[in-house]
N, C-alpha and C positions, 0 to 999 in steps of 0.2 A: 432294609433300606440303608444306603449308605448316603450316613451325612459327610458335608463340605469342610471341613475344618479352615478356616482363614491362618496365612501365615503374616502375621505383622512383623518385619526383618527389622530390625535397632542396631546394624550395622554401623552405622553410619553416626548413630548416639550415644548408646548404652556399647559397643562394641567397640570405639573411638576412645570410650573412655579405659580403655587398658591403656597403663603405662607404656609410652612409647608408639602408641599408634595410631597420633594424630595424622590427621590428612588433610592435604590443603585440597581448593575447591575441583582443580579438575581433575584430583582420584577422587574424591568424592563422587562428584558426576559421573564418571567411569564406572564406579562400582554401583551406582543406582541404573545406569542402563544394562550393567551386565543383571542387576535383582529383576529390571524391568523383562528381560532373556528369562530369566530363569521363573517369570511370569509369578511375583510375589503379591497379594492380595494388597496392604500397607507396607508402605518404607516410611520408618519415621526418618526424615533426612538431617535432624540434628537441632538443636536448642537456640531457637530463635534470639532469646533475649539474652541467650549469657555471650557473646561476641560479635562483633560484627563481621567478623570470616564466617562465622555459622548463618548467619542470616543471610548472608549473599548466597552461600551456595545450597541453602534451600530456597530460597527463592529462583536460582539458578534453574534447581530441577526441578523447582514447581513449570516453570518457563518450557523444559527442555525437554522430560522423561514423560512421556504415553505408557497408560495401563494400568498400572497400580494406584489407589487413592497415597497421594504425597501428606506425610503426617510431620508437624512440630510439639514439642514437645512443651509447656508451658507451668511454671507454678502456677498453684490458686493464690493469683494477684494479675488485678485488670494491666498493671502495665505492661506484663510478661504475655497476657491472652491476646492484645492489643497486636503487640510484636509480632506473633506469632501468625495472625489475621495478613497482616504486611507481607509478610515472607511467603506466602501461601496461595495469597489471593490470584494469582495468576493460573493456578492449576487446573486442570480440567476438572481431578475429582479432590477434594483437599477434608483433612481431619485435624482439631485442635484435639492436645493431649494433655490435660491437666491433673495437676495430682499437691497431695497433701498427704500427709500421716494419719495414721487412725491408731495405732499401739501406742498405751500409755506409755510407755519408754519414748519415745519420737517426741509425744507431747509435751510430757511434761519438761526432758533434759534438753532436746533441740527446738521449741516450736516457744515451749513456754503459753500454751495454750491447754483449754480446759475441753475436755469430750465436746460442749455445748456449741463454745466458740470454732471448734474446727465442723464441725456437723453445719452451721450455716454458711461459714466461708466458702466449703464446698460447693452446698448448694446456691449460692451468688455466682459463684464462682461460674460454673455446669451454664447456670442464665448467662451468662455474661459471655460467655463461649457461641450456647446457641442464638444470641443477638445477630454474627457473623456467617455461624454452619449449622448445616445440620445433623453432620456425623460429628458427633462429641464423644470422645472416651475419655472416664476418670478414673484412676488409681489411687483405692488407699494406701498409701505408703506403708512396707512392713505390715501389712493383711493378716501374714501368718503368726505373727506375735499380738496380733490384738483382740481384745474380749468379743465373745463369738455374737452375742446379744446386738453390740456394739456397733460391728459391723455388719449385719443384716442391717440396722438401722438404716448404715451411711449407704450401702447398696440400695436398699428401696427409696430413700431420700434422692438418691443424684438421679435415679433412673427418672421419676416423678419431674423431677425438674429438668430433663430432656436429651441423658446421658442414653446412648445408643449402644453404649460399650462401655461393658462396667470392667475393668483386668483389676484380677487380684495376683499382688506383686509379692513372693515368698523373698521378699529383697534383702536378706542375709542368708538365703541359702539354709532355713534351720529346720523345715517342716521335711515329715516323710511322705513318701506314697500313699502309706494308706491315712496317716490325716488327713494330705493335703483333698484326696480324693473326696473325704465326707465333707469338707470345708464347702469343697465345690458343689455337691451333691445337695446341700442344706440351702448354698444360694441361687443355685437353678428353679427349685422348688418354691425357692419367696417371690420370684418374679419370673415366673413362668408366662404367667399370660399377660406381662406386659411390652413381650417386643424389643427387648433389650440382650445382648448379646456377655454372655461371662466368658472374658478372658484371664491367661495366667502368665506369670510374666516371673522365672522361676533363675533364683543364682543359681551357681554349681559352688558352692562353698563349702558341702560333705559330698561332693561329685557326684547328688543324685536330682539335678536340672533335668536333666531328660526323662527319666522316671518317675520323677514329679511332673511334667506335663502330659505325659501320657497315662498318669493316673488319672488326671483332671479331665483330660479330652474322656476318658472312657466314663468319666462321672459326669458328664454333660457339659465341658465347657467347649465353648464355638470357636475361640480364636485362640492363639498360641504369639508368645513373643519370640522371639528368637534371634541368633546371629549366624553369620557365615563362621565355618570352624568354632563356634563355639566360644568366641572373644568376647570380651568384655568386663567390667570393673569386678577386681581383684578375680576370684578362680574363675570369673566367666558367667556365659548365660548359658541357657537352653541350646543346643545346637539343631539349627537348623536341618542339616541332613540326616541325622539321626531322627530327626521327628520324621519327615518326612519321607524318609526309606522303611521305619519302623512302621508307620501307618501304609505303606504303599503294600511292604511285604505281609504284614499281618491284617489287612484288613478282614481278614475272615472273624480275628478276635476282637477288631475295636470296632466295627463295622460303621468306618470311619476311613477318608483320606482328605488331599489336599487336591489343588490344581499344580500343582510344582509341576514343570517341566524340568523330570528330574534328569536328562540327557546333561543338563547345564548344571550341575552340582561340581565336576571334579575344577570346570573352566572356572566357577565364581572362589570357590576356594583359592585356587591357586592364584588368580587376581588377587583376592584380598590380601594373602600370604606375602605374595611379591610387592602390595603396595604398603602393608603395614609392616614390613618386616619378622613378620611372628611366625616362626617357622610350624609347620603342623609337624606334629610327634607323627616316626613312621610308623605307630600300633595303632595309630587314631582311626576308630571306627567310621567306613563309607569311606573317606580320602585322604587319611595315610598311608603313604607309597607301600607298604606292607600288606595295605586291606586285602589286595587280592593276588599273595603273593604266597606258594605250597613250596616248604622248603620238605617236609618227613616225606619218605617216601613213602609208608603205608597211603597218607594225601593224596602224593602225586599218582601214585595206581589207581587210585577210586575214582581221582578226577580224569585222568585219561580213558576209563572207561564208560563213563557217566558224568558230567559237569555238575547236577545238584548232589552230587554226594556230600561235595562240600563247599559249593558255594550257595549261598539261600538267596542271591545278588549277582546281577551277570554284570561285567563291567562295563558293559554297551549302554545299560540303563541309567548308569550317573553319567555317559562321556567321553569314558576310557573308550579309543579306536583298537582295534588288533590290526588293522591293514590300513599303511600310509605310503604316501611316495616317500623315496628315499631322497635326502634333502643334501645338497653337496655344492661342494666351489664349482661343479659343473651345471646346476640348475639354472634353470634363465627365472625372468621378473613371471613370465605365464604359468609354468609351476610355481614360482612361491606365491601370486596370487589366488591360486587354484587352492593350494595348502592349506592358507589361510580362511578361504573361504572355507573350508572343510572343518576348519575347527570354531568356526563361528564369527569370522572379523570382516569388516565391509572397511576399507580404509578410502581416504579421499588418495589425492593423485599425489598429491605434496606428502601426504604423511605414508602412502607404499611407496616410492624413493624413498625418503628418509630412511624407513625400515631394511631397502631392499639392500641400500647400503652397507647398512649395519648387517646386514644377510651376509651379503659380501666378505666383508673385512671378518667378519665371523669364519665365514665356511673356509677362508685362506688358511685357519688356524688349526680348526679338527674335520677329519676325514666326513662324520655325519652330523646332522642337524637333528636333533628330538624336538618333538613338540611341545615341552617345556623350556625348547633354546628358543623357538621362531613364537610361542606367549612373551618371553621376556625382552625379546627384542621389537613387539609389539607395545606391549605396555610399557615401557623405556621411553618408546616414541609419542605416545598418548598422554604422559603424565609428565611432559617437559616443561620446565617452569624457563622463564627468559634467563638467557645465560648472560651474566653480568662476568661471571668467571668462566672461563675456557683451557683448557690442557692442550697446549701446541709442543710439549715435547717434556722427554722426562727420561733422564739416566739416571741409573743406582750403581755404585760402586760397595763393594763390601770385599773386604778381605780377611783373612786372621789376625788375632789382635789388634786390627783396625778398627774406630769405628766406620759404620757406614753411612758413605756421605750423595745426599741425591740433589740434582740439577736439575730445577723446575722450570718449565717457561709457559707465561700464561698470557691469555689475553684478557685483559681487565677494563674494560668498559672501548673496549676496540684499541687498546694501547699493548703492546706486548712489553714484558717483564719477566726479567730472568735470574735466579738467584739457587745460589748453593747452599745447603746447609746439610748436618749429620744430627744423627741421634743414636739411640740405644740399640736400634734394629733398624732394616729397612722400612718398614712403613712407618715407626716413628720420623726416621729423619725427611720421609714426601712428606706428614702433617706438619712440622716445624715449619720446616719451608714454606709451605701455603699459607701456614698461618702466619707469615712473616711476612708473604709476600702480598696478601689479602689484607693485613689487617685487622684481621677477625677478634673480636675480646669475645667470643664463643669458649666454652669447656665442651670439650669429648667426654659423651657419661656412659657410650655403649661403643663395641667394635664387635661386630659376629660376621664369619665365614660361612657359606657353606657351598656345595657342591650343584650346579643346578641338572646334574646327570653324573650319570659312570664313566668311565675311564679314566684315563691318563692326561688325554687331552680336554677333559670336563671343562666347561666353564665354570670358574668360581665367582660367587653372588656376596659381596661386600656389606654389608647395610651398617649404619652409622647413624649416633643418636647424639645431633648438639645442643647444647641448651645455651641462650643469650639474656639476660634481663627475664629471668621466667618464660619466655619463648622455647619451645621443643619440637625439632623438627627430626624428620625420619631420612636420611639420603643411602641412595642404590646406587650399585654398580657394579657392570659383570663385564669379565672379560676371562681370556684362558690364562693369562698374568693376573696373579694374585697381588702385587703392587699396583700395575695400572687401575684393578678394580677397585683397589683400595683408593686410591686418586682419585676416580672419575665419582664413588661416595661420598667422599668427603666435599668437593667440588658440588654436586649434585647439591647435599645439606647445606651448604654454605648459598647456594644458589637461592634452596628456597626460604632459609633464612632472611635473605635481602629480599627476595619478594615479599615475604612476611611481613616485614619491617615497613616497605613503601607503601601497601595497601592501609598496612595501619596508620600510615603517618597521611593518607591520603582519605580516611575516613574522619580523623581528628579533624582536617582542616572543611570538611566537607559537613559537617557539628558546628566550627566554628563560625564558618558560613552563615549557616542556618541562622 
């Protein structure tokens, strides 16, 4: 009999919390209906009480996203389970997520609390949750450092008091396979016949996340945390495709899968990629550009005669097409909407112009269009924040022992502005500029390139990391100009910088109110 395993995605929480991969609410949204495609059991959609950008846009996809139960994420403390109640209540199927510490290390040096006093807050806590829902999942914080007596206690306690989903969280990444495996195998066994589900919720901080959850799923536990690529605070979590190809390909040994529709794996990666900036490694297992890629020729003779010689993965199954229309400055808006439709995009009528545009002015540039040019020219148009700043022209001059000096002209609040300035290189001397011509008291803390295909005429993909008053925002840009791309990122970050700035200053006054 093969069981269900649930896939609970933390994308959006635990994966947001990598350095640099904040997102504002409509990638948020975007990447919950691309989880919603790729048909995930729970999204937790982000931490109700700790901002007010987070709680709008869980509330947003509590509102917005069909299919998956929408989860918040909450400490054990009523005003955070409260919040979390708020943000949620709109959804069709909704889950509060509460948690606490259970390892003496947590308690005594972060918590300042005694085994006794966390063991009831919990379960308060657990009550106070199911006042609201009736799917409640609790996590002992750090599970895998704490005394094993210990926590069987706090597992049969929370369950008792109405927890549906107990996850044990190896959250410094320290437990192996095969402890983690009896850890789980010991709590299955204490609450067997009470109707409550053991999940694991596993770092990659000695790189064995994945192999810690799939010890646990084969020692009895039901649901699985995870992220897209594999993101999240410090070396990451559980990755998502790796569980779910690991369990789809081996179910003979774990006899076990998920409902993933794993067609949509290579599509939600490459969303997340291009929205958080975080490039996937090309050896990255399932969807780095390498996975299914024979360079030895002993390979390529086995594979041309037989495809599992070495592949265990056909690339149809996560995504990857072998047969597309050929995409060019000669295509009209009915192939690119056909295209699109073929890799999975339904756009309204306002946002295919926009794109078909940006098609356009594209395909003038390089001879073919890949399907990682006509995703990025889609999600471009999807994740537009109001442009307060605008790029209406832009020359660079460089010569030898000159420096090089660029002429920016923009439109700032519908007013055009024009201004020269130089610096050390050419894309230093467009940021000076902008930032002289903007205004900005922002710092530049990241600048990365990269290719978003092969050749010559490739488009190159910008991304740009600004920080203002503790503010960190993420900005894109791709063009075949590696300056302009550079321009239209930095421009983009500074864009949603100000949007960040207004919503905040528009929830202060909206408090004030109150």
């Amino acid at each position: 009999m093969t069981r269900m395993i649930r896939i609970f995605d933390t994308t959006l929480r635990d994966g947001e919390q990598s350095p640099g991969a904040s997102m504002n609410i409509e990638e948020k949204l975007l990447v919950a209906k691309q989880l919603a495609r790729l048909n995930v059991d729970i999204i937790e959609a982000g931490f109700a009480f700790s901002s007010p950008g987070d709680f709008d846009a869980i509330h947003r996809i509590a509102q917005e996203v069909e299919g998956p139960v929408i989860c918040s994420l909450a400490r054990a403390k009523p005003e955070d389970i409260d919040r979390a109640w708020e943000a949620l209540k709109d959804a069709q199927k909704c889950r509060i997520h509460t948690f606490l510490s259970s390892s003496d290390i947590h308690l005594k040096h972060q918590f300042r609390m005694t085994r006794e006093e966390a063991l009831k807050r919990a379960v308060e806590m657990v009550g106070h949750a199911r006042s609201y829902v009736s799917d409640v999942e609790y996590s002992p914080m750090d599970a895998t450092r704490s005394d094993m007596s210990y926590l069987c206690e706090v597992v049969e306690a929370v369950v008792e008091a109405g927890a549906s989903t107990v996850n044990i969280p190896d959250t410094v990444g320290y437990t192996t396979p095969q402890e983690f495996g009896e850890i789980i195998r010991t709590l299955c066994k204490r609450i067997r016949d009470k109707g409550a589900t053991i999940s694991v919720h596993c770092h990659n901080d000695l790189g064995l996340a994945v192999a810690n959850s799939m010890a646990a799923i084969h020692a009895g536990a039901g649901q699985v945390e995870c992220t897209i690529n594999g993101i999240g605070e410090r070396a990451g979590n559980a990755s998502l495709e790796e569980i779910a190809m690991g369990l789809r390909t081996r179910k003979d040994f774990y006899q076990a899968d998920t409902q993933i529709h794993t067609e949509e794996i290579s599509k939600s990666s490459r969303l997340v990629s291009n929205i958080t900036g975080m490039v996937v490694q090309p050896n990255k297992a399932i969807v780095g550009t390498n996975a299914f890629a024979h360079t030895s020729g002993i390979h390529q003779d086995g594979l041309l005669k037989e495809k599992n010689t070495y592949e265990i993965i056909r690339p149809e199954s996560i995504g990857l097409t072998q047969s597309r229309l050929v995409m060019g400055k000669l295509s009209g808006r009915h192939a690119f909407r056909e295209e699109l439709a073929t890799l999975g995009y339904t756009l309204s009528d306002q946002e295919l112009q926009e794109a078909f545009e940006r098609f356009k002015h594209l395909a003038d540039q390089k001879k073919e269009l890949f399907e990682e040019d006509l995703e990025t020219i889609v999600n471009r148009a999807a994740t537009k924040v109001p442009e307060r700043f605008s790029l209406k022209g832009l020359r660079v001059e460089s010569g030898f022992n000159e420096p090089p000096s660029a002429t920016v002209e923009l439109l700032i609040n519908e007013k055009l502005a024009s201004q020269t300035g130089t610096g050390d290189g050419p894309v230093d001397a467009v940021y000076r500029t902008i930032a002289s011509l903007t205004e900005t008291k922002s710092h530049l803390r990241a600048y990365s390139v990269k290719a978003i295909t092969g050749g010559t005429d490739a488009q190159g993909e910008v991304s740009v990391r600004i920080e203002e008053n503790g503010e960190v925002v993420t900005g894109h840009g791709s063009d075949t100009d590696i300056i302009m791309a550079s321009a239209q990122a930095y421009l983009n970050a500074l864009n949603k910088l100000a949007d960040l700035v207004e919503r905040h200053a528009r929830a202060e006054q909206k408090i004030g109110l109150c």
